[in-house]
TIVEXPA-802805 format. One line per field, with one value per atom (N, C-alpha, C): residue number from 1; chain; atom name; x, y, z. Coordinates in steps of 0.1 Angstrom, whole numbers. Example, Ala and Ser with C-alpha at 12.3 -4.5 7.8 and 13.67 -1.06 7.14 Angstrom:
// residues 2
num: 1_1_1_2_2_2
cadena: A_A_A_A_A_A
atomo: N_CA_C_N_CA_C
X: 132_123_132_128_137_129
Y: -57_-45_-33_-22_-11_0
Z: 78_78_78_71_71_79
***
This chain:
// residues 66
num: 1_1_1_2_2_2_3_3_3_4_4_4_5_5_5_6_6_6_7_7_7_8_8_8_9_9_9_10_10_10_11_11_11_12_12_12_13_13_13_14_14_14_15_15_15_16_16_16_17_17_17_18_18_18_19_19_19_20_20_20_21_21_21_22_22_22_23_23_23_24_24_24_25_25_25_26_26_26_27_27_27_28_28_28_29_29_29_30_30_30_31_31_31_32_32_32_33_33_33_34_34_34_35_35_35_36_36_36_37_37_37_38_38_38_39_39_39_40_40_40_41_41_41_42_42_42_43_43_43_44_44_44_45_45_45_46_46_46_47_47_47_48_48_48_49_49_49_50_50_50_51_51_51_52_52_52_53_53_53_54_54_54_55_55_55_56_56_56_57_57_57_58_58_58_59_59_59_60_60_60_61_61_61_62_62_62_63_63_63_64_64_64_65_65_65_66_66_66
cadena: A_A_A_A_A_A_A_A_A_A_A_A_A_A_A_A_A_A_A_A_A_A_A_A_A_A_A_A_A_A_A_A_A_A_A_A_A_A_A_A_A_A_A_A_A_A_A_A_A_A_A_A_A_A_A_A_A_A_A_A_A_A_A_A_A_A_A_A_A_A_A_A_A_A_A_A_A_A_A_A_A_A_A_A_A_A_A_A_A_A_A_A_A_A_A_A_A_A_A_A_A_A_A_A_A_A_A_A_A_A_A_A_A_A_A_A_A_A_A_A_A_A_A_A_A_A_A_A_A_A_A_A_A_A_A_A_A_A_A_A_A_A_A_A_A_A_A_A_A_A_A_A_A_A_A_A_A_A_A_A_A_A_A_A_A_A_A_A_A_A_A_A_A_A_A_A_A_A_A_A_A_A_A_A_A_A_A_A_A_A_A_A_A_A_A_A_A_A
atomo: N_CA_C_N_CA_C_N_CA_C_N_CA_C_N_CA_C_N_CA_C_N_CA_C_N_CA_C_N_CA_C_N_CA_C_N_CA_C_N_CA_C_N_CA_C_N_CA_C_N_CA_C_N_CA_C_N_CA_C_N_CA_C_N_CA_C_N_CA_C_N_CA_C_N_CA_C_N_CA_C_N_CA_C_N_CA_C_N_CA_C_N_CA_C_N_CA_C_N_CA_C_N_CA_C_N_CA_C_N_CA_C_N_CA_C_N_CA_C_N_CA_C_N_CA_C_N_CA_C_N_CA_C_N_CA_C_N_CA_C_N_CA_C_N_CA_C_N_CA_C_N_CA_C_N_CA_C_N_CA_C_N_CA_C_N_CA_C_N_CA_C_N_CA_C_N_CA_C_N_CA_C_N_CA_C_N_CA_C_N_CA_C_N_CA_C_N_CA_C_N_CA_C_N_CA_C_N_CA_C_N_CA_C_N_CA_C_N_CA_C_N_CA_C_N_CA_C_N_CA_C
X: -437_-430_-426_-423_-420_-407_-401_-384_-385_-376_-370_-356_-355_-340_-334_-323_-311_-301_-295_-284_-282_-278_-276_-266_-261_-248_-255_-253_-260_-245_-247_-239_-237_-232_-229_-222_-209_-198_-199_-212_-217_-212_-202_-196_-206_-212_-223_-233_-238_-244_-241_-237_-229_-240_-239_-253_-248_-251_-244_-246_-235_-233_-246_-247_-265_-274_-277_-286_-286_-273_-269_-277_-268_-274_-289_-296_-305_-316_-318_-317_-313_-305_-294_-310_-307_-314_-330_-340_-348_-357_-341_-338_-349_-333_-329_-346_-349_-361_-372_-376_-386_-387_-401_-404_-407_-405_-404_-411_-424_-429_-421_-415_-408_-412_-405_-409_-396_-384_-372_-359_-347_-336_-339_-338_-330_-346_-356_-366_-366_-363_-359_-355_-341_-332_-336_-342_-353_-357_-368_-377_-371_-361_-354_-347_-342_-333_-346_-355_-365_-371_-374_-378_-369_-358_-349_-341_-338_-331_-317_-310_-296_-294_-287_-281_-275_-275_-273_-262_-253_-237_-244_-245_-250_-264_-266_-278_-278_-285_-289_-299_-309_-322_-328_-338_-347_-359_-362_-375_-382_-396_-410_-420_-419_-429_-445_-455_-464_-472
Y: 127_121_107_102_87_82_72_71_58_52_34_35_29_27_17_18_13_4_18_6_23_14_18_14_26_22_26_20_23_23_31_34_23_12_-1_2_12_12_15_18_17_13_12_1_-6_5_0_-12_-10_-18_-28_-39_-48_-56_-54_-60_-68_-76_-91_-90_-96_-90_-100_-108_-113_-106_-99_-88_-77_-75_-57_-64_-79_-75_-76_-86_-83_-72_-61_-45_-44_-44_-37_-44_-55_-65_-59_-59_-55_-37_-29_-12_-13_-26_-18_-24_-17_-18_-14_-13_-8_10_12_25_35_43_55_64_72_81_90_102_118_129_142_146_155_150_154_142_142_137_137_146_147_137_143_136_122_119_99_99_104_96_96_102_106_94_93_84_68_69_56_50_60_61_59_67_64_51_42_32_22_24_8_15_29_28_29_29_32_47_50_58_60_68_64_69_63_70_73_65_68_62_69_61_65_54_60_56_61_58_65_60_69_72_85_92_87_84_70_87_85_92_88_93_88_91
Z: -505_-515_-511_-523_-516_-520_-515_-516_-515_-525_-522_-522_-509_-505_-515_-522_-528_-523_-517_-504_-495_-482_-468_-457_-453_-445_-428_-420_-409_-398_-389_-380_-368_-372_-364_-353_-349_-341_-333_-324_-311_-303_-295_-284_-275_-267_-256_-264_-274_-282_-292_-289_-296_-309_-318_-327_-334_-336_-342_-360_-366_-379_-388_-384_-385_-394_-377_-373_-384_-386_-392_-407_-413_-426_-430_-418_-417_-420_-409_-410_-421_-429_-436_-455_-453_-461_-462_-449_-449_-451_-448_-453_-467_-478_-493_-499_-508_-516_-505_-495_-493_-494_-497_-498_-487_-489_-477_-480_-470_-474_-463_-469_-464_-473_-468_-470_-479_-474_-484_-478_-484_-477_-463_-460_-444_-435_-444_-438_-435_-450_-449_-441_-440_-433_-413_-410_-398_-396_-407_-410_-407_-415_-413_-397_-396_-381_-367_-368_-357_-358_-375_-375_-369_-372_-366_-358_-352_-341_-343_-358_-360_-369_-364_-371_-386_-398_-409_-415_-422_-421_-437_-445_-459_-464_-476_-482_-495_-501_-518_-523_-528_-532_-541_-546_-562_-554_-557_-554_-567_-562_-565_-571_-582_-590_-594_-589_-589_-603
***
């Protein structure tokens, strides 16, 4: 299935890892609109998290009907 992110909360509060607020909207910027191929929810969010490395507090997106 395919997924386009909407909007996305990503888990910034890392201590050890200080990410500049730049950076986040950045990520944050380059997340929303792009498409995701998974395989359900929990998949995306997998999907998402292994690609950049942060963790996801929320997300909202429309499953892509082919």
């Amino acid at each position: 299935m395919q997924f386009q992110v909407t909007a996305i909360e990503f888990d910034f509060d890392d201590e050890i890892a200080q990410f500049p607020i730049e950076n986040q909207q950045d990520l944050i910027s380059e997340t929303i609109g792009q498409i995701w191929d998974a395989d359900d929810e929990d998949d995306l969010v997998e999907e998402i998290t292994c690609a950049t490395g942060w963790c996801i507090r929320s997300i909202d997106y429309h499953h892509i009907l082919k």
